[in-house]
Each structure stands twice: as structure tokens, then as C-alpha cells.
Backbone bond lengths (Angstrom), bond angles and torsions (degrees), N, CA, C in turn:
res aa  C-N    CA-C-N  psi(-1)  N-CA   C-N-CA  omega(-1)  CA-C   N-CA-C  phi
1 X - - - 1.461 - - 1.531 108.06 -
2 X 1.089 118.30 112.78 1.846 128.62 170.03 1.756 99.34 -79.56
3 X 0.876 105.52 128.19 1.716 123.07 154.53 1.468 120.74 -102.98
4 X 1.311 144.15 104.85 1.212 121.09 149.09 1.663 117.77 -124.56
5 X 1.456 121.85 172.35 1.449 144.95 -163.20 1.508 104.80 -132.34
6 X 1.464 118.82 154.10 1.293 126.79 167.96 1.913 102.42 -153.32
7 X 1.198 93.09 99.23 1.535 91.44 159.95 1.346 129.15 -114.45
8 X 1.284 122.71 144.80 1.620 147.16 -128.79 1.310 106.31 -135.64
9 X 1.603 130.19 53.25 1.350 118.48 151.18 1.730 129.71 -86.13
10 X 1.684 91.89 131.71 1.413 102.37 176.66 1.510 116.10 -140.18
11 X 1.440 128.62 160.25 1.553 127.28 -168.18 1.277 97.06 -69.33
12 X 1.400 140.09 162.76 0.753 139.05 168.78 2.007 126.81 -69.39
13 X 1.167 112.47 178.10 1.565 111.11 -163.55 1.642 91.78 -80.58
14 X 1.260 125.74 169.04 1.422 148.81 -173.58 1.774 106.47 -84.64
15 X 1.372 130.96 119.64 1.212 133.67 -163.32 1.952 105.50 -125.21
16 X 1.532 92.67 73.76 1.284 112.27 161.45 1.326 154.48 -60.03
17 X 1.537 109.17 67.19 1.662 129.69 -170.56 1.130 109.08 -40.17
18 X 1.439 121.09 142.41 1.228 107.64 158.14 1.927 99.13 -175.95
19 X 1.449 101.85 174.20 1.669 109.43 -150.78 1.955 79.35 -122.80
20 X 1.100 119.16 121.98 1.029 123.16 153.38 1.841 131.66 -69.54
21 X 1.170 124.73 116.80 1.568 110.21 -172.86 1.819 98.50 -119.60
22 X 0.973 114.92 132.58 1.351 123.56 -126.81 1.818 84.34 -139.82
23 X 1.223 128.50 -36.48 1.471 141.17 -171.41 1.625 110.86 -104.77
24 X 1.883 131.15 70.66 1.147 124.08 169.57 1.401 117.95 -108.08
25 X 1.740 108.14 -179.59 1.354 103.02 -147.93 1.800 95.03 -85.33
26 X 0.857 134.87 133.67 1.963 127.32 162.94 1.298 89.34 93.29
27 X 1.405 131.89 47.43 1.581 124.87 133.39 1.683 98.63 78.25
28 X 1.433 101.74 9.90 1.790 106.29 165.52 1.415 101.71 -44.52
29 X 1.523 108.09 136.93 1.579 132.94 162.37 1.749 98.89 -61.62
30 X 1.432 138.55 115.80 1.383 150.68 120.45 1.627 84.01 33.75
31 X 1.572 99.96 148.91 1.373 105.93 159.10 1.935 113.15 -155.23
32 X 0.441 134.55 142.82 1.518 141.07 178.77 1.526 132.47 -91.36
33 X 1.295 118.53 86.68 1.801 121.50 -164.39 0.956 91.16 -96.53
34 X 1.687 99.90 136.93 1.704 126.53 173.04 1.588 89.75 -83.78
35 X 1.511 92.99 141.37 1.898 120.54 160.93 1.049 139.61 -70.57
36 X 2.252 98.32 -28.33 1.281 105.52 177.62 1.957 95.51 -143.39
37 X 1.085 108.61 163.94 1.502 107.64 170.55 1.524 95.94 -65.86
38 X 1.552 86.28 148.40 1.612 82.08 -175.14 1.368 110.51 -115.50
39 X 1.531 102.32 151.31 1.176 135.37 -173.14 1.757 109.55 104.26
40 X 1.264 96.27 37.39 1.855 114.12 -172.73 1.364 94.97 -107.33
41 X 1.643 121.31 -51.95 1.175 111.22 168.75 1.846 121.22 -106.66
42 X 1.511 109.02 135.11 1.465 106.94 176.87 1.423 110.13 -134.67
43 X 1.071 108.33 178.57 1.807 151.53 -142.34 1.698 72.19 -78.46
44 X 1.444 89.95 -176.89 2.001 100.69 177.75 1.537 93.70 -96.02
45 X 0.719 134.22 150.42 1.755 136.15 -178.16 1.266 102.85 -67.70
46 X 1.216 106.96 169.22 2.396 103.38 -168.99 1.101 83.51 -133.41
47 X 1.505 104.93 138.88 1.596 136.61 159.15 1.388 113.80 -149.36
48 X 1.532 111.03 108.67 1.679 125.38 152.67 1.431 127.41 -141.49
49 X 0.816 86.95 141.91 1.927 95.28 -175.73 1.757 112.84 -107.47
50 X 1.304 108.89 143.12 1.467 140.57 177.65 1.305 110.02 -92.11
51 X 1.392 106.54 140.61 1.801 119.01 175.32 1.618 112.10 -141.51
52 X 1.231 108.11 131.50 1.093 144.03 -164.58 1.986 119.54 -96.12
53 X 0.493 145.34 59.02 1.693 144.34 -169.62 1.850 99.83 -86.94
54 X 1.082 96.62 119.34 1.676 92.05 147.93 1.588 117.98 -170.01
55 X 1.285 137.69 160.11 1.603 148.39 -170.20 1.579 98.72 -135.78
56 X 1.441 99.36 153.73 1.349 94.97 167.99 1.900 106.75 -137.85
57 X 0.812 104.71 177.31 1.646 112.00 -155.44 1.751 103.34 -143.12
58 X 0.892 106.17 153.71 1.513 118.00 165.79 1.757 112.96 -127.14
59 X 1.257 94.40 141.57 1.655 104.21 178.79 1.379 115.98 -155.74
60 X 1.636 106.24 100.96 1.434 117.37 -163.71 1.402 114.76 78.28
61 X 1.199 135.23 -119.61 1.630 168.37 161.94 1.640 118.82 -82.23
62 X 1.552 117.51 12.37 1.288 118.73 -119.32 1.630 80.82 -148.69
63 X 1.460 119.83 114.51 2.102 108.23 164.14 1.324 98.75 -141.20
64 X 1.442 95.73 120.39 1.727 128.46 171.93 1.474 106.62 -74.97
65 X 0.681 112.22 169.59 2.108 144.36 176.45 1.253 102.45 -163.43
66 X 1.301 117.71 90.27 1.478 106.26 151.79 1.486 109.13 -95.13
67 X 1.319 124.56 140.22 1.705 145.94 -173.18 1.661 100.31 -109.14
68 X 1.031 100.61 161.44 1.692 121.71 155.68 2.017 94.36 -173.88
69 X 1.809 71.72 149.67 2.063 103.04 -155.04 1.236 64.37 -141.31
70 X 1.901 92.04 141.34 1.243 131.14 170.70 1.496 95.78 -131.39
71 X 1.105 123.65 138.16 1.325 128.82 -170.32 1.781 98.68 -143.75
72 X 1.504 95.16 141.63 2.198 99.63 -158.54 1.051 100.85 48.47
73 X 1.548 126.66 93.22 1.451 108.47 -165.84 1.968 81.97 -99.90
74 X 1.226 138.87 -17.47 1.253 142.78 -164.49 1.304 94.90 -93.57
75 X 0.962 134.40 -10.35 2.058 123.48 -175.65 1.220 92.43 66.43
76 X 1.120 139.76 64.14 1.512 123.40 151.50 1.707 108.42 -75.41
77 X 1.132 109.42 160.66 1.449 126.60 -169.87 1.830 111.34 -117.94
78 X 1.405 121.79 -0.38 1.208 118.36 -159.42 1.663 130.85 -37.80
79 X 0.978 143.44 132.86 1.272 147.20 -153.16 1.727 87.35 -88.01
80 X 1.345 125.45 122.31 1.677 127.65 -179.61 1.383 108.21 -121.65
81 X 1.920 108.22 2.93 1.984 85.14 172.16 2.126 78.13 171.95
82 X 1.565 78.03 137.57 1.600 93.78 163.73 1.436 101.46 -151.22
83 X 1.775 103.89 174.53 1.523 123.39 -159.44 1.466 81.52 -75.11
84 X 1.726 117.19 125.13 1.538 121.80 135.19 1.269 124.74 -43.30
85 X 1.223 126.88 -74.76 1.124 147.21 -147.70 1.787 104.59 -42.25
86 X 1.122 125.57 97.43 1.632 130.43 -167.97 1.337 108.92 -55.87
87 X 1.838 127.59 -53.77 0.418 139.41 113.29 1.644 134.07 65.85
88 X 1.554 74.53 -107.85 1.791 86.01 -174.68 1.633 120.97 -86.32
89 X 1.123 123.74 175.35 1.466 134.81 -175.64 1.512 108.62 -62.81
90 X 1.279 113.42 -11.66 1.737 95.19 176.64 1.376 86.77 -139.41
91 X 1.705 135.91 62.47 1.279 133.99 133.53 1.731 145.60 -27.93
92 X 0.927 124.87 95.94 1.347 120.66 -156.02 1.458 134.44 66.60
93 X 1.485 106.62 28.41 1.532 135.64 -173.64 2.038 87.77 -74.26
94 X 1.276 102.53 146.86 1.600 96.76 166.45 1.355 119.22 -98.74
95 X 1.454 130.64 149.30 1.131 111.40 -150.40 2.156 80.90 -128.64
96 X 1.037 115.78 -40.39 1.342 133.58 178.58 1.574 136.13 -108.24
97 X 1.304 137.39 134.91 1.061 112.68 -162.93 1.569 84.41 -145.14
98 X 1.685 123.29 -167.12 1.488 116.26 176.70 1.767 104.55 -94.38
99 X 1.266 95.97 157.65 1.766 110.95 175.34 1.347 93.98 -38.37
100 X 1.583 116.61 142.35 1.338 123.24 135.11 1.630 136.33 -44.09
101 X 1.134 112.93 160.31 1.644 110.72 -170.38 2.035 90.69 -82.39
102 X 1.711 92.88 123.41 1.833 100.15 174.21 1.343 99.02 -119.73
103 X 1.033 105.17 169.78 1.630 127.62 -175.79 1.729 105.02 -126.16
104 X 1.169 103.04 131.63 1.772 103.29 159.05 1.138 104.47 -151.28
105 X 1.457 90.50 148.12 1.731 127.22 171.01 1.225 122.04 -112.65
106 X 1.665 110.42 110.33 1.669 115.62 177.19 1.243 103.11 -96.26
107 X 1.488 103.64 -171.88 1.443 115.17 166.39 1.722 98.84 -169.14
108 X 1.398 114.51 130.10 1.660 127.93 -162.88 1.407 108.75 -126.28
109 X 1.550 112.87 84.66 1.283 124.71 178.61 1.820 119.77 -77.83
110 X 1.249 120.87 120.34 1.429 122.92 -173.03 1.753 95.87 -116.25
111 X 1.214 100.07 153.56 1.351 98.42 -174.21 1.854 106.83 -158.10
């Protein structure tokens, strides 16, 4: 029986405010001012870990691996991205969050 784990802590992503001004004088292109220096405010920091299970078997002439991967094996929920734009009508709306917790099942036939 193989066991393995992978856990994945990192700071969170960079959460870049800013006021869009959209109305300048001489047909200026829109421009976008940050609120804060950035990388002052961030994301919640991400941590999830992966699991790994697998055995292998022989049958006849014949060696299996069947696996199963758990991936987010904790359900974390981390928030990974919302609307900057201060601004507008859906300001700090979330747009991204982390993968859901999946399951897979292989199977590694050698012959």
C-alpha cells in the first residue's frame, strides 16, 4: 500500500483597489487608480492538501494499480479573486473561489 500527501501553503493573492475614472479631459483613454500600494491588501492565504492511496496486485501475467486522489481533501473554500473596480455596481462581488473537494479513481494496467 503507497500513501502519499501534498500540502500547499501560500500567502494569499494581491487585492488591488482601485476607482476607475472613465470621464478625462482631451479624449484621454480611462485610467484606473489604486487606493492602496499594492500588495498592502491580500486574499486569505491558501492552504490544502492532496491524498494519494494506491496498492498494486498481480493477477496471472497481469499487475494492477488501482489509485484513488483526493484533492482539497479539507474543503477549504478560499476566496482567489473578486471585482476591484470600487466603483462599479458589483464591487467586491467574488468572482473565484478554490476547486471543490474531487475524488478520482485510476486503475494502471501493465502487461
Amino acid at each position: 500500500m503507497n500513501v502519499a500527501a501534498t500540502a500547499d501553503l501560500r500567502q494569499g493573492y494581491p487585492f488591488a483597489q482601485a476607482i476607475n475614472i472613465a470621464s478625462r479631459p482631451n479624449r484621454a483613454a480611462a485610467v484606473a487608480v489604486l487606493l492602496d500600494p499594492l500588495g498592502e491588501e491580500r486574499f486569505p492565504n491558501f492552504a490544502t492538501m492532496d491524498l494519494r492511496l494506491e496498492r498494486a496486485f498481480k493477477v496471472g501475467g497481469v499487475k494492477l494499480l488501482p489509485s484513488f486522489d483526493m484533492f482539497n481533501l479539507f474543503k477549504a473554500n478560499t476566496v482567489m479573486g473578486r471585482r476591484t473596480n470600487q466603483n462599479a455596481a458589483n464591487a467586491n462581488s467574488v468572482f473565484g473561489i478554490l476547486a471543490p473537494r474531487i475524488a478520482r479513481i485510476g486503475m494502471m494496467v501493465n502487461f
